[in-house]
N, C-alpha and C positions, 0 to 999 in steps of 0.2 A: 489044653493047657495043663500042664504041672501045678501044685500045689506054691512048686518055688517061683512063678512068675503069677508077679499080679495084670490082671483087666485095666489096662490105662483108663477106663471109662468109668470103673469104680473106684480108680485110684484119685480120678477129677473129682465127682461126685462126693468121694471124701473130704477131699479138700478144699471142695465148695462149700459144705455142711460148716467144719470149721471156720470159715468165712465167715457164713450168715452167723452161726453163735456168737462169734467176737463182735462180730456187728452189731447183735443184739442187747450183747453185754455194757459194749459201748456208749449205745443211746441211754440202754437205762440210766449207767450211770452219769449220763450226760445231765438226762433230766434230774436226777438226784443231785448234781453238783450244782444245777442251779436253784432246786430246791432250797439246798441249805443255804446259798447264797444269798438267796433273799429273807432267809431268816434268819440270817447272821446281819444284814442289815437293818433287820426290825429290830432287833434285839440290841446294836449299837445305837442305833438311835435312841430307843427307849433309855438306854443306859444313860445318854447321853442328856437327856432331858430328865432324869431322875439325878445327876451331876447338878444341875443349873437350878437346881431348887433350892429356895434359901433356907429352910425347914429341915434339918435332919434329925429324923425323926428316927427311934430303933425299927419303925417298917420301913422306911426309906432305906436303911443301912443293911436291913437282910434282903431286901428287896436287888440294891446294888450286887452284895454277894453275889446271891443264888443268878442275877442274870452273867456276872464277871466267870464264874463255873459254867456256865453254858455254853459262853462263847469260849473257854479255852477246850469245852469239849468237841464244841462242833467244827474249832477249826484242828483239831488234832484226830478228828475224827475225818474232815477235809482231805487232811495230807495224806494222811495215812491210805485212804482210798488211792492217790493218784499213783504213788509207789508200793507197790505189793507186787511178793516177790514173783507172782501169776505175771505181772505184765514185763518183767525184767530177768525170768528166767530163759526166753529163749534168748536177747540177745548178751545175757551173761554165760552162755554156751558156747555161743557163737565167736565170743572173743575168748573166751578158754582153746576152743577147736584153733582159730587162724592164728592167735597168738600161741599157740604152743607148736603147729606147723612152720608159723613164721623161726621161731626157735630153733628147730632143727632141722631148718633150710640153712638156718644162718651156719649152724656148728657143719653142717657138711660142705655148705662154700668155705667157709674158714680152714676144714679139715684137708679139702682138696685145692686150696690158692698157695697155705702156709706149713 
């Protein structure tokens, strides 16, 4: 074999590899999103029963604070995992590639109908 033809059996291989790592990436971050999810749920609740208290007290009000900053962190910290540009790069390629093909399929049936 030449250097310019690859081994189908390494080329599998490779693209099994990146399989198993997305897969890997995956779960992690599976188990991480339901991590914080339930700590976004303790921490509304608490919030929530720190709300229903007849007493406001200035610990009660930094209390509320600091948990109200938690929760816009950990859900901006949430989203922000789900979209990043690692999981939206290949098929922001992808529609670059077929939509600009698509293009200039269009401009040459046009160029050759009209």
């Amino acid at each position: 074999m030449t250097n310019l033809e690859e081994d189908p059996q390494s080329d599998f291989a490779r693209e099994l590899e990146e399989v198993e790592t997305s897969l890997r990436f995956l779960k992690d971050r599976y188990t991480q999103v339901q991590k914080d999810e339930l700590q976004k749920a303790q921490w509304q609740q608490e919030l929530q029963n720190l709300k229903q208290n007849r007493k406001q007290t200035p610990e009660i009000k930094a209390e509320l604070t600091r948990l109200q900053k938690q929760l816009e962190t950990l859900e901006i910290n949430l989203e922000s995992h789900l979209f990043s540009w690692s999981t939206l790069k290949r098929p922001f390629w992808q529609a670059i590639r077929f939509g600009g093909l698509g293009v200039i399929i269009g401009w040459l049936l046009k160029s050759w109908v009209g």
